[in-house]
VOGU-3710 file (C-alpha; in Angstrom, 3 decimals, decimal comma):
1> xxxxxxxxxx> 0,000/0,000/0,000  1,206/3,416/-1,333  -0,268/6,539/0,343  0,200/9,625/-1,847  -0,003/12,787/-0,201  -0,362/16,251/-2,066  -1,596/19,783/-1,599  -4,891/19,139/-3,383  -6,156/16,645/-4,841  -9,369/16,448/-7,467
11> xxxxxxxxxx> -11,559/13,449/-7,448  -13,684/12,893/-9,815  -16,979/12,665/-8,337  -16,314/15,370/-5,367  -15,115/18,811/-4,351  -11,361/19,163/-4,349  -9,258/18,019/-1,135  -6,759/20,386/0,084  -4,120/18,199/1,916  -5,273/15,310/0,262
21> xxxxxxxxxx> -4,295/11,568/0,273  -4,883/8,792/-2,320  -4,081/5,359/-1,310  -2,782/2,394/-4,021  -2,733/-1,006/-2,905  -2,357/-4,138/-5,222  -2,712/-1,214/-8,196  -6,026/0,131/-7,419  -7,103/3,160/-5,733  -8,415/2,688/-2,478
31> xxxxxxxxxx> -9,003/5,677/-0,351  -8,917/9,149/-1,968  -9,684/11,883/0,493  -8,594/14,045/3,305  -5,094/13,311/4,531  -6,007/13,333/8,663  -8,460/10,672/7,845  -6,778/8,608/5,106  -5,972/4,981/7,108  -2,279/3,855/8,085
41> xxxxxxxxxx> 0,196/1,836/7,017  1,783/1,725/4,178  4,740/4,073/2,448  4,146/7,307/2,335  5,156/9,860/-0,723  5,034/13,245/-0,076  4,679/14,774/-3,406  4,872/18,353/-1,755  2,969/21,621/-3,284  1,151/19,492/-6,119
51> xxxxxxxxxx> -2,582/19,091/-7,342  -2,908/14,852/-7,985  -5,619/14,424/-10,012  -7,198/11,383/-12,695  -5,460/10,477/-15,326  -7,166/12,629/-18,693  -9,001/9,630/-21,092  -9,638/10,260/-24,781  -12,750/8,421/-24,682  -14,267/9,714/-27,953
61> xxxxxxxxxx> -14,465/7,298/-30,694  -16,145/7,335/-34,160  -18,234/4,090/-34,496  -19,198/4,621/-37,874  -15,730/4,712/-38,943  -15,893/0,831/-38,096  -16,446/-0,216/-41,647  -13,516/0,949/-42,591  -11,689/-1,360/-39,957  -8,526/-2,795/-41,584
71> xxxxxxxxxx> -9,061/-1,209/-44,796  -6,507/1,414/-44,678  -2,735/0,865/-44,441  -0,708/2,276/-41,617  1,075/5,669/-42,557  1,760/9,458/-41,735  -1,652/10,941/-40,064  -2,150/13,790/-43,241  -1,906/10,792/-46,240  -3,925/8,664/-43,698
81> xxxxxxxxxx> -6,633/11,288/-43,184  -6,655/12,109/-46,487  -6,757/7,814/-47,211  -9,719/7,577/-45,003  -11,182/10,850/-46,659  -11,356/9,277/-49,859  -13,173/5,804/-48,337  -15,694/7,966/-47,062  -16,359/9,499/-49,854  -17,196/6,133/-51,353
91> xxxxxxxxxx> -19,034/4,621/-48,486  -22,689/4,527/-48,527  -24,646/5,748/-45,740  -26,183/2,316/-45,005  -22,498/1,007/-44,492  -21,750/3,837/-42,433  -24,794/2,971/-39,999  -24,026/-0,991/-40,027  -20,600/-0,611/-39,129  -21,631/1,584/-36,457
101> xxx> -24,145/-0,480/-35,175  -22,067/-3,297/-35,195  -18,939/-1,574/-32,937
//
């Protein structure tokens, strides 16, 4: 058990903690909260005058672009975009709306 301790710290799903702990044990967060009532044990790692907060997750996707799902070779992102530009372009809407249905 790890317990992180760090000016503030932003949950997700709560006001910001100033003097805040999070807690790892066996990988997974535990405790995030204040620091006087975070339990013992553990090391501790003072990360000083910090804000600890969630790692940020890209978590958009595009499921209609599912269709086109191994159709494209791997290169540079402009000759790629303009790649999948050109699929598009040839895709019917139906396709578009399986595919998406289907991811």
């Amino acid at each position: 058990m790890t317990r992180l301790h760090a000016r503030w710290v932003l949950p997700v799903g709560a006001p910001p903690v100033r003097d805040g702990t999070v807690i790892v044990a066996d990988g997974r967060v535990t405790y995030v909260g204040p620091r006087q009532l975070a339990p013992a044990g553990g090391a501790d790692r003072e990360l000083g005058d910090v804000v600890l907060l969630p790692g940020l997750v890209n978590a958009h996707i595009h499921l209609d672009l599912e269709v086109l799902a191994g159709r494209l070779a791997p290169q540079a992102f402009f000759p790629w975009m303009r790649a999948l530009m050109a699929e598009l372009g040839t895709t019917t809407t139906e396709a578009l709306r399986e595919g998406a249905h289907r991811a």
